[in-house]
N, C-alpha and C positions, 0 to 999 in steps of 0.2 A: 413454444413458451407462452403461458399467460402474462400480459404487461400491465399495468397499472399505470395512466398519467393522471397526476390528480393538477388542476388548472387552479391556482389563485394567487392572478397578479394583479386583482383588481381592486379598488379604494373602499368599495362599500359605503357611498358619499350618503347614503339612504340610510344608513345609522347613525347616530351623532357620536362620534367617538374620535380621539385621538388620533387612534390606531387603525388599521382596517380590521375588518368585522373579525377576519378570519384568525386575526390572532387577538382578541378578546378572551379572556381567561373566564370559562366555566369552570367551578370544583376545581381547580387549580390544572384544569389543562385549556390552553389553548385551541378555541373551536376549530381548528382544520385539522389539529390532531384525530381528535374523534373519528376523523377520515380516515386520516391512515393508518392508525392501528388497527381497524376492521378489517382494512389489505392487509395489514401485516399479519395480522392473524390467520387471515383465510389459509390454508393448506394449498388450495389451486393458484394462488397467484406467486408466481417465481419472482418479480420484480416491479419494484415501485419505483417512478419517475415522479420528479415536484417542477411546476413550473409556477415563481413566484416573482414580484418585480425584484430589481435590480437590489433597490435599500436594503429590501430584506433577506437574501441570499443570506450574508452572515446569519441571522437570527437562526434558519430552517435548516443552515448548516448542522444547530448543535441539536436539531429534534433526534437524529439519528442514536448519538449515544445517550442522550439524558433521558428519552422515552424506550431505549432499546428496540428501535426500530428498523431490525435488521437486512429489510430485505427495499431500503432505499439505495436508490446506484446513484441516479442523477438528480442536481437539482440544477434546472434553467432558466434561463432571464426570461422573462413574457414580453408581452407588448401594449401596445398603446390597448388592445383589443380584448376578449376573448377569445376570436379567431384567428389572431397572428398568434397570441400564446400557444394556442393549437396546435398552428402551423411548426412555431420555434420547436415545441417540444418533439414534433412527429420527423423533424429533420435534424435533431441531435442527438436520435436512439438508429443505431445500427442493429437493426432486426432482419432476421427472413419475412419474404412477405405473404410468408401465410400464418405467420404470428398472430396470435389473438393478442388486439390492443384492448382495455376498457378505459375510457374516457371520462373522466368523474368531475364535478362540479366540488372544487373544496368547500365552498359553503352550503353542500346537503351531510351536517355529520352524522344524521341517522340511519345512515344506510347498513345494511342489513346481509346476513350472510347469504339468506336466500336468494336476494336481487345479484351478489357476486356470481355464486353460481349457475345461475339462470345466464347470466350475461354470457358467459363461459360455456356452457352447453348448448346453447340454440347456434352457437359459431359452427357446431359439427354440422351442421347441417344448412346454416345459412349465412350469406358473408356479413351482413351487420343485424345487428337486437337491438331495443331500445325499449324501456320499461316505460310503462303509460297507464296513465285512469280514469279513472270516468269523470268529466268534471262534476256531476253530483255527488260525488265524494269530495269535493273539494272540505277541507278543516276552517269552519267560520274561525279562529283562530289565525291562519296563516294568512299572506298576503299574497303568495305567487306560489304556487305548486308546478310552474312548469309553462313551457307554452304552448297555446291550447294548440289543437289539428285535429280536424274533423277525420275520421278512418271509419270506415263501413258504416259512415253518415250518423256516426255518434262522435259527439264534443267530447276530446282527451284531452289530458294534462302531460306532458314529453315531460321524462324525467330523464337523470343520469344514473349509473353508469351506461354510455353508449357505447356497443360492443363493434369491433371490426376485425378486417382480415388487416393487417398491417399495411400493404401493397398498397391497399385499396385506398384505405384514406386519406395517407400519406399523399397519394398523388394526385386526390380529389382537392387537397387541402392547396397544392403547389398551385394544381392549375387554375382552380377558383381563388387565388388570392384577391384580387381585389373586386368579388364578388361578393359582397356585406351580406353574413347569416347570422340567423341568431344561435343555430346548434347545429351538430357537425354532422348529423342526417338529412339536414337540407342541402346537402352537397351530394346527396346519391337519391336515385330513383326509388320513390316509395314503394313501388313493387317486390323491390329485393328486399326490405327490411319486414324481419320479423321482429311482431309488436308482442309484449307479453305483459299482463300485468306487472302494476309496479307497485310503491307501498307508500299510503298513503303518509305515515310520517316520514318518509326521503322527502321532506321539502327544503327549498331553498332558501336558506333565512336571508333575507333581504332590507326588515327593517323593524326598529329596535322593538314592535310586538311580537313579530315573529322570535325576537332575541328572547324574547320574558318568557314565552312559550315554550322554548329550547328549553331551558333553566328549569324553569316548573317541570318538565317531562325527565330531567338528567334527574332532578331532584327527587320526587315519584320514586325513578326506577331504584333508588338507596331506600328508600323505605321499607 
């Protein structure tokens, strides 16, 4: 099975808004949607997991029928963290462990069909992927594209979807729990992960110019 966790249980303290970033209404959808209806759409992905804080459970409860988003099963508490969210998610999915997980960041909503199944196909052949760029590609527009890491002595940008064997992470994520990372490839040796190009607009919206950037680019593509 292909799995989908998409992670956002975090405040988005870096935009000035009410709400957290990730349910901010573009065009009258809420930016995490954008996310997952990409999964939902994809063909290769069998099942979407949400992991969101506590408050908002209700709210993401009602994405399912209001957006027709049918291929959501679970939606989970997070944590204080990014990487306990991780963690919560990857131990309240009962999968085999040679499951392909993809790991998604819900505040990148431009990601792309390409980058799904790129994620999805380099699993045949190797236990984790992870899309990456060149930092001279970095979008003077954007604020964070990723975090950087040097790979065959060029500056990257680590982006999401992070692919895995289920087994794998799962039990990278239990045993490094109180191990502080910033993304769930720093839990497994960089030799095993295959890097593949990523795309430059999957970026992380992080703060309110990256927000207007979003907009403008949603807005563009109706034109």
């Amino acid at each position: 099975m292909n799995i989908a966790l998409i992670v956002f249980a975090g405040s988005g303290s870096r935009i000035h808004s009410d709400i957290p970033k990730q349910f901010i209404k573009i065009k009258d959808l809420e930016m995490v949607v954008y996310s997952i209806k990409k999964f939902n759409e994809n063909p290769h992905i069998d099942e979407i997991n949400l992991v969101t804080s506590k408050e908002f459970i209700p709210y993401v409860e009602c994405f399912k029928e209001k957006y027709s988003l049918d291929k959501i099963n679970k939606i989970i508490q997070g944590g204080e963290t990014r990487q306990e969210s991780v963690r919560r998610g990857l131990e309240a999915l009962e999968l085999h462990e040679k499951d392909k997980i993809l790991i998604h960041d819900g505040d990148r909503p431009l990601i792309s069909h390409a980058i799904i199944n790129q994620a999805i196909d380099c699993l045949d052949e190797y236990d984790v992927a992870c899309p990456v760029i060149l930092v001279e590609d970095q979008i003077p527009e954007i604020s964070n594209l990723g975090r950087r890491y040097v790979l065959e002595g060029k500056e990257v940008h680590i982006q999401t979807p992070q692919s895995f064997r289920f087994g794998l992470i799962k039990d990278k994520h239990i045993v490094s729990k109180k191990v502080p990372v910033n993304d769930d490839i720093s839990l497994v040796d960089a030799s095993i992960v295959k890097f593949y190009p990523g795309d430059r607009l999957n970026f992380k919206v992080t703060t309110d110019e990256d927000l207007k950037y979003l907009q403008k680019l949603l807005e563009e593509k109706d034109e």
